[in-house]
Each structure stands twice: as structure tokens, then as C-alpha cells.
C-alpha atoms as an extended CHARMM CRD file, in Angstrom:
* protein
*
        72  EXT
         1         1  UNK       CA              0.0000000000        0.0000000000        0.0000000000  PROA      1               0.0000000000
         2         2  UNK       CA              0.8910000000        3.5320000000       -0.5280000000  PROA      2               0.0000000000
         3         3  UNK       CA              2.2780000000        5.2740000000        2.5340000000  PROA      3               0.0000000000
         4         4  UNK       CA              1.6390000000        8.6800000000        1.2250000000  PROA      4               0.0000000000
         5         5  UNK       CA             -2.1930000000        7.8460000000        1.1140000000  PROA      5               0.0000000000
         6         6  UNK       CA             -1.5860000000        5.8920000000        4.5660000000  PROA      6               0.0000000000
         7         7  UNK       CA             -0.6720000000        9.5490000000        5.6850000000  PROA      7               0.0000000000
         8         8  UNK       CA             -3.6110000000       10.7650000000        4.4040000000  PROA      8               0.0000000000
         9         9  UNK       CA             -5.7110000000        8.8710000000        5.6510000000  PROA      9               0.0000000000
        10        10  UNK       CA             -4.3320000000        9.0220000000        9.2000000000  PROA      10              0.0000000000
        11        11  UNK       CA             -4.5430000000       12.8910000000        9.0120000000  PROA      11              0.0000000000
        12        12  UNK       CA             -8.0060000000       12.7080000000        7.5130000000  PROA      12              0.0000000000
        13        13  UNK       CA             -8.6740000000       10.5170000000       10.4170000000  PROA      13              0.0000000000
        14        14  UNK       CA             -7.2020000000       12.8400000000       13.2070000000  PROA      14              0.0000000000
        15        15  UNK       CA             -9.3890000000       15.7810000000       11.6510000000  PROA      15              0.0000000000
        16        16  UNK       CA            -12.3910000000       14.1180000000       11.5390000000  PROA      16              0.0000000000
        17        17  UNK       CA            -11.6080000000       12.9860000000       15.0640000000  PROA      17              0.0000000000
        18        18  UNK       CA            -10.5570000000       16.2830000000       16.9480000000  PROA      18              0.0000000000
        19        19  UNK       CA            -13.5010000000       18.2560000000       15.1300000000  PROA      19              0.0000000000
        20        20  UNK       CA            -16.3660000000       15.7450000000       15.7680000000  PROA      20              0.0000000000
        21        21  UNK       CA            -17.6880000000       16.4440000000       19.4820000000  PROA      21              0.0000000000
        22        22  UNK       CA            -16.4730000000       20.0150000000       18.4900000000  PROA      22              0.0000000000
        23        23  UNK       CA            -19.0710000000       23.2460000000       17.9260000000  PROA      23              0.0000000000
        24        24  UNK       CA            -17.7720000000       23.2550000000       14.6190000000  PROA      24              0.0000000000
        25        25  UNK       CA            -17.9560000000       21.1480000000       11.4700000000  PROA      25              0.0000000000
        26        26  UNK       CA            -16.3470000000       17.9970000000       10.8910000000  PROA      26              0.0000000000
        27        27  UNK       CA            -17.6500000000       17.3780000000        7.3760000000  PROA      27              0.0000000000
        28        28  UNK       CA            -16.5850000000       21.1850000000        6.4400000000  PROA      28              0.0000000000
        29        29  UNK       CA            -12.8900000000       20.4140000000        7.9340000000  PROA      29              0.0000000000
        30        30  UNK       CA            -12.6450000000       16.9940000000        6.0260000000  PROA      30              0.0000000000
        31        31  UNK       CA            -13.3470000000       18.7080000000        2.7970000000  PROA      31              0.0000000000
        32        32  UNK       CA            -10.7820000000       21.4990000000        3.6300000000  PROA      32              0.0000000000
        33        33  UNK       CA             -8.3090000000       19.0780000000        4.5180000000  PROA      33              0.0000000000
        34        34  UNK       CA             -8.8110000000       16.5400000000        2.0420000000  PROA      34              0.0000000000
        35        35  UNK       CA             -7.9270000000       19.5510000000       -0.4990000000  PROA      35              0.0000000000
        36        36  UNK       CA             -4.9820000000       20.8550000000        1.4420000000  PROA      36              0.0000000000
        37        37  UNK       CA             -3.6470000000       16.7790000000        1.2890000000  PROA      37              0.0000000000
        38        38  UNK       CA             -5.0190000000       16.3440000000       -2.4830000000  PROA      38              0.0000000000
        39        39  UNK       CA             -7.3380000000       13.7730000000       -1.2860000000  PROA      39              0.0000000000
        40        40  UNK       CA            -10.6920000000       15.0710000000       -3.1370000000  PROA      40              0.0000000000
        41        41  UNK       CA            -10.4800000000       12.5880000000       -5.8010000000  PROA      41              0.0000000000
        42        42  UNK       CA            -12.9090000000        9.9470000000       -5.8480000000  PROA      42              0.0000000000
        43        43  UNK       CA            -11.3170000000        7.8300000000       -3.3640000000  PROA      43              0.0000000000
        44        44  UNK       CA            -10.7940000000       10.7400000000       -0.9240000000  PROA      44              0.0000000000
        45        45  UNK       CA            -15.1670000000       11.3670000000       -1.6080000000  PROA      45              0.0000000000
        46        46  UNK       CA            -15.2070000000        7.1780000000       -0.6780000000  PROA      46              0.0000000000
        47        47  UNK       CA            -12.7680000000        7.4610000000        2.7270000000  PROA      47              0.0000000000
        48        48  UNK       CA            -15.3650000000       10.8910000000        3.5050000000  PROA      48              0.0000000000
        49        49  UNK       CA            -18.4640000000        8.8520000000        3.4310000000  PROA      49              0.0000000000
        50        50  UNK       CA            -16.3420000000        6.1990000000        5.0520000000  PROA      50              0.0000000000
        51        51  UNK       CA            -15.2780000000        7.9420000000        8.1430000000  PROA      51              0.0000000000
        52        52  UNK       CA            -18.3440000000       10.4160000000        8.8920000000  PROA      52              0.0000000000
        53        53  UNK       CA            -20.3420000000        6.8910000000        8.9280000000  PROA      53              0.0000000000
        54        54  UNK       CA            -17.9700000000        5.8020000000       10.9160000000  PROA      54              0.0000000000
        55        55  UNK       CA            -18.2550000000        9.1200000000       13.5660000000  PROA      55              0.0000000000
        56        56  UNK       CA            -21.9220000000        8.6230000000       13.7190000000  PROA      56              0.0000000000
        57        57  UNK       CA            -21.6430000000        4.8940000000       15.1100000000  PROA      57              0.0000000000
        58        58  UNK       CA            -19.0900000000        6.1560000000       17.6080000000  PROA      58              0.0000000000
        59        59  UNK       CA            -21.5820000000        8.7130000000       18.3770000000  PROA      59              0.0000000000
        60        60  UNK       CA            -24.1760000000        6.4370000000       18.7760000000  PROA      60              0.0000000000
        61        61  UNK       CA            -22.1790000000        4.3640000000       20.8910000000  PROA      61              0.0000000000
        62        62  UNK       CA            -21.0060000000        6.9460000000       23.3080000000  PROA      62              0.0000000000
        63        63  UNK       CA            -24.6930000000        8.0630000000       23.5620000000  PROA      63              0.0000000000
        64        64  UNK       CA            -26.6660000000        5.0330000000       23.4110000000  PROA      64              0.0000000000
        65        65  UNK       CA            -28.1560000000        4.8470000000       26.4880000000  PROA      65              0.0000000000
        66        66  UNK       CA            -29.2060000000        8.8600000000       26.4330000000  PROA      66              0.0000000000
        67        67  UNK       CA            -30.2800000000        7.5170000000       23.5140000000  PROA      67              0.0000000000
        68        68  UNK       CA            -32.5750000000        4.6370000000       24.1450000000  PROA      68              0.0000000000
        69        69  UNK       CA            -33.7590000000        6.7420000000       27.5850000000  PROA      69              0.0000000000
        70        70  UNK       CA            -34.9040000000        9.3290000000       25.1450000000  PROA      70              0.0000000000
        71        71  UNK       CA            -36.6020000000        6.8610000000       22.6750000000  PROA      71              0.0000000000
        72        72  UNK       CA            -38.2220000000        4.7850000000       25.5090000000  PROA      72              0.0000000000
């Protein structure tokens, strides 16, 4: 595998991770960094999608029982 787009990835991933229980937004940061890095091609679109699903299990996760209190 590439390390450059191992890099990439692991900075996309710190971004998305430091901005997500921020005010501020995540998805707006990934897209600035992901053309900073070069990484708005179509795979860079594919590892967005990728990791914001990803974010909104964890949040779900982290939440779930505020969650299912709420719901039930």
C-alpha cells in the first residue's frame, strides 16, 4: 500500500476525530483538509463517506443509552 495515502488517511482521520464532538464542522474540515492533502479525488469522496459513517456509530455508541432513555 501507498504510505503517502496511509498519511492521508491518518490525518483525515485525526481531523475528523478532533472536530467531531467540536461546535464546529467535521464534514466542512474533512473537505478542507482533504484539499490541502489532495485527497478530493474519488477515493478521498469514498474514505469521507467512510469515516463520517464511521463518527456517527461512535456517536451512537457513546450516547446510546441517552439515547434509548430518550426513545423509551
Amino acid at each position: 500500500m501507498d504510505i503517502a495515502l496511509l498519511v492521508k488517511a491518518a490525518i483525515m482521520g485525526l481531523v475528523e476525530g478532533l472536530t467531531e464532538f467540536l461546535p464546529i464542522s467535521s464534514t466542512g474540515h474533512l473537505i478542507l483538509a482533504g484539499a490541502l492533502l489532495g485527497f478530493d479525488d474519488e477515493k478521498g469522496k469514498v474514505f469521507d463517506i467512510a469515516i463520517q459513517t464511521g463518527a456517527i456509530f461512535a456517536v451512537i455508541l457513546v450516547y446510546w443509552q441517552k439515547i434509548r432513555d430518550t426513545v423509551v
